[in-house]
N, C-alpha and C positions, 0 to 999 in steps of 0.2 A: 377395510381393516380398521378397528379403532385402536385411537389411539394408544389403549395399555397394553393392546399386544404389540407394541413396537418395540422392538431391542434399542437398548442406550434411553430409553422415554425417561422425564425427570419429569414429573405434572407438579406445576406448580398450584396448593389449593387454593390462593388469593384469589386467582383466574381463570384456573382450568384449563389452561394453555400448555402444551407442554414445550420445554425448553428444550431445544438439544445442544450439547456443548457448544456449535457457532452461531446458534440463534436464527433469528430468523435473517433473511437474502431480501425476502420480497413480500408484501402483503395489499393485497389488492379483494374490493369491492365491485361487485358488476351491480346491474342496471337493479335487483332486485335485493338487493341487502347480503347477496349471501359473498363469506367473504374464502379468499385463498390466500393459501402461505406457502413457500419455500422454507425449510428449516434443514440446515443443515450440519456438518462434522465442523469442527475447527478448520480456517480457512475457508470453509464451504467446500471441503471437498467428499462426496456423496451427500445427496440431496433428498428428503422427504418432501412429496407436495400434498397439502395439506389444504380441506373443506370444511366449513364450519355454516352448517345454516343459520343458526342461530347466536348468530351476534358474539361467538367465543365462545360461548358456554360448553359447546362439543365438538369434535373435532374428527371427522375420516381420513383415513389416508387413500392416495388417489394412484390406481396403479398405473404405470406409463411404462411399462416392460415388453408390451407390444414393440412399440416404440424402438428402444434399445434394440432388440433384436432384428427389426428390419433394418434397420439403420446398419448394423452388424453385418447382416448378411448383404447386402446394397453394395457395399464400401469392402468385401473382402477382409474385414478385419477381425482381431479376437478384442474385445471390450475388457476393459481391466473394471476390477469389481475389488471391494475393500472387505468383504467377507468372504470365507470357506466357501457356503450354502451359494455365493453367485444370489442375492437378495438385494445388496446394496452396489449398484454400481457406480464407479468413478466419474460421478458429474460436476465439474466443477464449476458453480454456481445455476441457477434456473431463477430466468427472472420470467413475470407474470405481467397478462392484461387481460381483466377481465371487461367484456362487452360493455357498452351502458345504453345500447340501442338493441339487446336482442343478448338478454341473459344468460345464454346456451353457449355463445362462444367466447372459449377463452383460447390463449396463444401464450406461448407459452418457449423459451430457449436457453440454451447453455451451452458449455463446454464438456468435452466428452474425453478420458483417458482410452486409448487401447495399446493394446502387448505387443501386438503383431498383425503383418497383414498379408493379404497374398502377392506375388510376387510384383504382379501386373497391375495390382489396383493401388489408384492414387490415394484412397486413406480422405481422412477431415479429419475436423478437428473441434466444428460445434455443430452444431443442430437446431433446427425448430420443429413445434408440433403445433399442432392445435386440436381443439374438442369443440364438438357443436352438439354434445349433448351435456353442458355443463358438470365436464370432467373426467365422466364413466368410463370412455374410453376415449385415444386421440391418435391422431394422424398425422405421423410422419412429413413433414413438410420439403422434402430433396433440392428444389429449387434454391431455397434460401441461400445454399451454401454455408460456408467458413465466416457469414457475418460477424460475430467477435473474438477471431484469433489470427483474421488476416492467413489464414491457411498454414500458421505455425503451431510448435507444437510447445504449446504455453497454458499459463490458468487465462489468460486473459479475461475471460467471459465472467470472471471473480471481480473485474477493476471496470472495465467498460462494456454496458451490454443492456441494449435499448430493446425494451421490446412493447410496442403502444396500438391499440386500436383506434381507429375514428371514432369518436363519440357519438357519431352521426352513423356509420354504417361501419356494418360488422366487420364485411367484406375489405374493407381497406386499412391494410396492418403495414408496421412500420419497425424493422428492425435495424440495429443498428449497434457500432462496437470500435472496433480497432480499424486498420485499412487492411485491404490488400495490392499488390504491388502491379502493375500494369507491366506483360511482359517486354514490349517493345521498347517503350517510354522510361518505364520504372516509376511513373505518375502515380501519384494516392488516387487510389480509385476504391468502391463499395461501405465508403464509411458510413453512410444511410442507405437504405433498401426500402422499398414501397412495392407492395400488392394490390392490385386493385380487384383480385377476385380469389378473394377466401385463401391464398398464399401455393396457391398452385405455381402463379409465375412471377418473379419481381425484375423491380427495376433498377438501377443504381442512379441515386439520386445525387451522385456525388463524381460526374464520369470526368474523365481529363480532356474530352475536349472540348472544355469550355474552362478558359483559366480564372473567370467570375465563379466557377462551380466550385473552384479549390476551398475543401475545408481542413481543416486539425483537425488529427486525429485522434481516439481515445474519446468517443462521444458517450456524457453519461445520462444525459435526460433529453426526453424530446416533451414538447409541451401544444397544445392545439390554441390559437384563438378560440375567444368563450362565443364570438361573435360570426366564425367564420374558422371552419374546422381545415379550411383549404391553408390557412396561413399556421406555417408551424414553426418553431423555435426549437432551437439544440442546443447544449450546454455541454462543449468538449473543455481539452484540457487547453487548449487555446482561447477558449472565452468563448464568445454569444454570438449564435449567426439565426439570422431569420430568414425562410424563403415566405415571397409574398403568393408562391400559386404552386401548391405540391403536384397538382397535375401537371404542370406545364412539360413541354416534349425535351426542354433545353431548361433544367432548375441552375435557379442565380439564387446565390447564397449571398446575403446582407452580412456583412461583420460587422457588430453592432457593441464592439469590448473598450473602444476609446472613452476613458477615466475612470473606465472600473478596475481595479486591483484583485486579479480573480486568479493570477498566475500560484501554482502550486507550490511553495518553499518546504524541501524538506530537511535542510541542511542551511547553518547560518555560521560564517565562521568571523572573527573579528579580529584587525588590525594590534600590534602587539605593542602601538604607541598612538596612532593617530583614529580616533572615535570616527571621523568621517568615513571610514573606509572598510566594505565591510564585503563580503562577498558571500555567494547563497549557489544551492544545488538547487533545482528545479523538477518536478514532474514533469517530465516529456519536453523539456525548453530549454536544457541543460544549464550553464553557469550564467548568473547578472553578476553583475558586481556597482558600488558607488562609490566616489569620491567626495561626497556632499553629504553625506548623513541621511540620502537618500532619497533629495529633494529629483534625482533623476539614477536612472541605473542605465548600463549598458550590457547588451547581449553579448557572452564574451566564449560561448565553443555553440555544437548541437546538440541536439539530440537528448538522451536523457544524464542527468547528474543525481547525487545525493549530497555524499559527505563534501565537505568542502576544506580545507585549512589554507593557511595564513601561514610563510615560513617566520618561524620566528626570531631566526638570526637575519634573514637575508627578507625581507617582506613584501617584496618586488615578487619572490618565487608563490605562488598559490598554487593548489594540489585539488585535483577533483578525479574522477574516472567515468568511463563509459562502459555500462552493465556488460558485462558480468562483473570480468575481473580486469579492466583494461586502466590501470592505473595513469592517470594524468597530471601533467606538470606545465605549466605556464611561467615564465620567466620574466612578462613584462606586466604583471598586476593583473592578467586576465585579457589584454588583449592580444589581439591577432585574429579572435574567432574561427579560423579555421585550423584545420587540424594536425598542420605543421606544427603551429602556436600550441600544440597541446600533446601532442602524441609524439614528439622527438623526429628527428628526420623521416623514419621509415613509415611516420604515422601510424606505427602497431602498437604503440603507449610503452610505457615503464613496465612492462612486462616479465625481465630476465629473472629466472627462479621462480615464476610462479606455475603453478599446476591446472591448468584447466581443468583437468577431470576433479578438480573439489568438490564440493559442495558449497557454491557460491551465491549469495543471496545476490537479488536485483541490484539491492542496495547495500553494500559488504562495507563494515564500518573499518575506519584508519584513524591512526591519531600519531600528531606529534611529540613529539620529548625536545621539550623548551631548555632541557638542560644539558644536549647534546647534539650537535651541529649533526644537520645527516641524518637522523636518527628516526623513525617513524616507521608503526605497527601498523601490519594490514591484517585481516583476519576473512579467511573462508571458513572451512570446519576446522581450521587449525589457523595456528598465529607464523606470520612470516615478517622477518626485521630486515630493514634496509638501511647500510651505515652511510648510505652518498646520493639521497634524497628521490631512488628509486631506481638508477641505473642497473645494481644488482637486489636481489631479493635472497633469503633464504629460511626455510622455515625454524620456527623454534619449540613449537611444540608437535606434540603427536595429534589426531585426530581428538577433538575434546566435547565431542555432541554425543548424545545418547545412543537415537535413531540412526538410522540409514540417510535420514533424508535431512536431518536436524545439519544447524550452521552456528557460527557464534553471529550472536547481534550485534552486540557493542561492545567496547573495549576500552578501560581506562586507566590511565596511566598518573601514579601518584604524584604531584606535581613536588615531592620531599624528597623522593625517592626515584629513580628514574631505575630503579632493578623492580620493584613493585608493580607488576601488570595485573591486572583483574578484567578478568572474559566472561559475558554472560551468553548464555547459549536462547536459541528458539525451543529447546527441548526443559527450558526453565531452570538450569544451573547457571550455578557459578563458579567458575575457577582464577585461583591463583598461583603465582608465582613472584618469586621474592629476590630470584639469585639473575633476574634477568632470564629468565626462560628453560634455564640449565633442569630445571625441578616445576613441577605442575601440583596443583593439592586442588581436588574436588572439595570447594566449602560449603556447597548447596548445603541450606537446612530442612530439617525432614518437616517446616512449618511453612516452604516456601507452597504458592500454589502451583498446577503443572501447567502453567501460561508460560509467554515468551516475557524474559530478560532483556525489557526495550532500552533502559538506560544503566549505567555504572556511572557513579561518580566517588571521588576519593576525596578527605579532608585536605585543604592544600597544605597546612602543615604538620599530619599524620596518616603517616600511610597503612595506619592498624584501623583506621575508620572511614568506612565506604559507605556507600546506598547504593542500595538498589532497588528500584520500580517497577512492576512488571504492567503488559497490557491487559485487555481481556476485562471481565466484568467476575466479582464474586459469586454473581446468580449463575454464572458458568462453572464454579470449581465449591460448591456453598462447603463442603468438610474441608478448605484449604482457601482459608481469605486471604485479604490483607494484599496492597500496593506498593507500600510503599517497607524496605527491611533496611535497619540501620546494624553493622558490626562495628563494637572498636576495640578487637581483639583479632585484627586479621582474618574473620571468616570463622573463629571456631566458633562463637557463638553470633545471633541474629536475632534482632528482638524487631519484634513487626511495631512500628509508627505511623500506619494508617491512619487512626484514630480517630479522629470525625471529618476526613476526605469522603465529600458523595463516593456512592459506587462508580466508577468508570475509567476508563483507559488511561494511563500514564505514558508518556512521550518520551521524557526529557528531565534530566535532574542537575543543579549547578548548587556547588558550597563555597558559601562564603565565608571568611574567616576575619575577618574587619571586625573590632569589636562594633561599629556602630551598624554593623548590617549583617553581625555573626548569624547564621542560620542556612537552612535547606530549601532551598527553590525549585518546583514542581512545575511542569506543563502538562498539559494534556490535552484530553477531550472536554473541559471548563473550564479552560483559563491556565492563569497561573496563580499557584498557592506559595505561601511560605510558612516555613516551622521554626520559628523564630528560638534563640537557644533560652533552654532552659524553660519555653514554653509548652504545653499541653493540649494546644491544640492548634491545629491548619487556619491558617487566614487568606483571603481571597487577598491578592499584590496587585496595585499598582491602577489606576483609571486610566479609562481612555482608550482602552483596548476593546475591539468589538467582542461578538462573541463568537468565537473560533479555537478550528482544532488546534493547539501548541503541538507544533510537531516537535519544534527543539528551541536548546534554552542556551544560550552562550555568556557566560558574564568575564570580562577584565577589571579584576580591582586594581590594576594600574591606571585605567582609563574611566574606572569607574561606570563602564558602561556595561547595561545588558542589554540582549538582543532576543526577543521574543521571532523565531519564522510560523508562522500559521501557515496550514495547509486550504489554500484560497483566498485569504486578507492580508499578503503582503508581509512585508518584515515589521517587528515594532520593536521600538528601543525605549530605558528608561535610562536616564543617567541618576548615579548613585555615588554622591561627593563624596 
């Protein structure tokens, strides 16, 4: 099928590529120039795979509905599909390898939705395939198993999901993702997989018994020596491991991550007097915290974190959660590390009043009210207020996302005004409220784009002038630009201040109201920008900084400290007297 009979196709003329609204997952070249894409829906969920002989210029689409359907019928189940017609099914993500020793094979996996299954069959959850006649049609590969969802029922295969050939021989494929759980043990076992005969049968390169085999989980890249295709390297969420012999019957993994800064920060919260003291949510490594400005951090719960806070009356107490919705409190600055120290005696976390069946994001944002002891917003698809620092919960507003599936992202609270909330959703609104929650007002503007609402921030000393950022790229949304939208009338009106920011994702937004550093601080995917007031155009802030994603931006102009966290390079800080 070519590409313009594709429903949802955007061809872009510069390149002749066409875009679809999540872009591309994966693009890979085999042994003879010709190259393959994955392109797929927002988040990557349902996947086009996509052939170009000629270097871009044109592009077929590759059907793999074989595939789907045996896989379907194998496993007992019904396939969830995101159109009427059953054309596009629920794959979420399909990463690619194409051969460089024998053109024809490519291998190819992802994660799969389905509705329902029969009563007796145990179900999956992702899949591999491969083609040995480059692409035309491909082969179900059953062996592989649940390699990146660990046999849950998750997008996973969107975040972690290795899929590599030998460069040397076709026949020896390497996949790899999340864990699965070893039933005896409960050992991380299947984080890597290897076939040594075209993926009829694999092996787990990663078994528990051997405790030198123990890797981190969430493995994103595998890489071969240029010299010797046996020595291979992996890049999980825990850093760098190398085996030195992939064949071997018993694999010893090297962890090879002492003095590199590779840990994931996705959350940075900062001290509400003292600059040295800062604490951070993690990708799959849950809370660090420092008392040195960072010259060391210490591991202080498991598992995975995000938002992090600082109590602002009391600053001994710090607040983080454990995905979904499992609200956490630490009482002595972060330590204890285990989960007494964090989850309340019952170790079921700060939960009372909250709803599990929400709509809860991995990483559901909270925020404090520095001008009310106790006080602190959590947000699912709806907002929920806690007056005694999480013991009880209860909601305050109604359902405020579009979608079915839609949640709020972030939430921010006017630092003038502590009745003043403003909610941005993943379905790309914004709402407020003014009386404390009592009253909701949709103030999305009809110029916002329809991306996700990754940041709110408020003026500290007006609470009629907000920003908001969104992620996502304009080549995705081109009749609905623009990142960055500034109001200072409460939300009725929204004037876009992108202005000459590169195209690319927004993270994080922090205002400063200091006349010597009055302006708008931006993170992202380049750095950090500032909109300095009464300036006209973005300027790249601050040296020193490598070049990494800003996942989030925290500044105290009483400490005069900002706190840059990147996603893989660590926390960085500027101080601003």
């Amino acid at each position: 099928m070519a590409c313009e009979d594709l429903g949802g196709c955007v061809p872009n003329p510069d390149s002749g590529i066409t875009a679809y609204l999540g872009g591309f997952m994966d693009l890979e070249m085999s042994g003879d120039g010709t190259l393959y894409a994955s392109l797929c829906n927002v988040e990557c969920y349902g996947v086009h795979l996509l052939r170009s002989p000629d270097q871009g210029e044109s592009w077929d689409e590759l059907d793999y509905s074989d595939v789907v359907q045996n896989w379907e019928d194998e496993n007992g189940v019904e396939v969830e599909y995101l159109d009427s017609a059953k054309e596009v099914p629920y794959i979420a993500g399909l990463e690619l390898s194409a051969s460089q020793s024998d053109p024809n094979v490519i291998l190819a996996g992802g994660g799969i939705h389905w509705l329902q299954r029969d009563e007796d069959a145990e179900g999956s959850w992702s899949f591999a395939m491969r083609s040995t006649d480059a692409g035309e049609s491909w082969e179900w590969l059953p062996e592989a198993g649940d390699y990146c969802t660990g046999g849950g029922s998750s997008d996973q295969c969107t975040y972690d999901n290795i899929v590599e050939i030998d460069p040397t021989d076709a026949d020896v494929m390497y996949l790899g993702g999340s864990l699965s759980d070893e039933e005896d043990t409960h050992n991380w076992i299947g984080i890597i997989r290897r076939s040594d005969d075209g993926g009829d049968s694999w092996s787990d390169m990663t078994p528990s018994d051997n405790e030198e085999s123990f890797m981190h989980p969430d493995a994103h890249g595998l890489d071969f020596d240029p010299s010797d295709s046996n020595v291979v390297w992996v890049g999980t969420d825990g850093g760098v491991y190398r085996n030195p012999d992939a064949t071997a019957g018993s694999p010893v993994w090297e962890k090879l991550s002492e003095g590199l800064n590779t840990l994931l920060f996705l959350h940075v919260a900062l001290h509400p007097t003292d600059p040295n003291y800062l604490i951070g949510g993690l990708q799959d490594n849950a809370n660090a915290y420092t008392e040195n400005g960072g010259e060391t951090w210490h591991g202080a719960s498991q598992g995975d974190a995000g938002y992090t806070g600082v109590d602002p009356f009391q600053p001994n107490i710090v607040y983080s959660y454990y995905p979904q919705f499992y609200f956490s409190r630490n009482e002595n600055g972060g330590e204890g590390g285990g989960d007494e120290a964090w989850f309340g005696p019952d170790q079921n976390g700060y939960i009372s009043g909250l709803d599990g069946s929400d709509n809860w994001l991995f990483y559901p944002s909270f925020v404090l009210d520095a001008n009310n002891e106790g006080v602190i917003y959590f947000a699912s698809n709806r907002v929920y207020k806690t007056e005694d620092r999480g013991d009880n919960w209860e909601p305050i507003s109604d359902y405020l996302n579009q979608s079915d599936y839609g949640s709020i992202q972030t939430l921010a609270l006017a630092p003038s005004d502590s009745d003043t909330l403003y909610a941005g959703t993943t379905d790309g609104t914004v709402w407020v409220t003014t009386n404390g929650g009592n009253d909701w007002s949709d103030i999305s503007d009809r110029g916002f784009p329809p991306r996700i609402v990754n940041r709110l921030a408020v003026d500290p000393d007006d609470p009629q002038t907000a920003y908001a950022v969104f992620g996502g790229f304009v080549l995705q949304t081109p009749d609905a630009p623009g990142h960055v939208f500034r109001t200072t009338d409460g939300g009725e009106n929204w004037e876009d201040i992108t202005l000459n920011l590169p195209d690319s994702p927004l993270s994080s937004v922090v205002v400063d109201g200091r006349s010597q550093h009055a302006g708008v601080y931006i993170g992202g995917a380049l750095g950090v920008w500032v909109l300095q007031k009464d300036a006209e155009q973005w300027l790249p802030y601050g040296t020193g900084m490598p070049f990494s994603l800003v996942s989030d931006l925290q500044l105290n102009p009483e400490t005069g400290l900002m706190a840059a966290a990147t996603y893989g390079r660590s926390v960085w800080t500027i101080e601003m007297p």
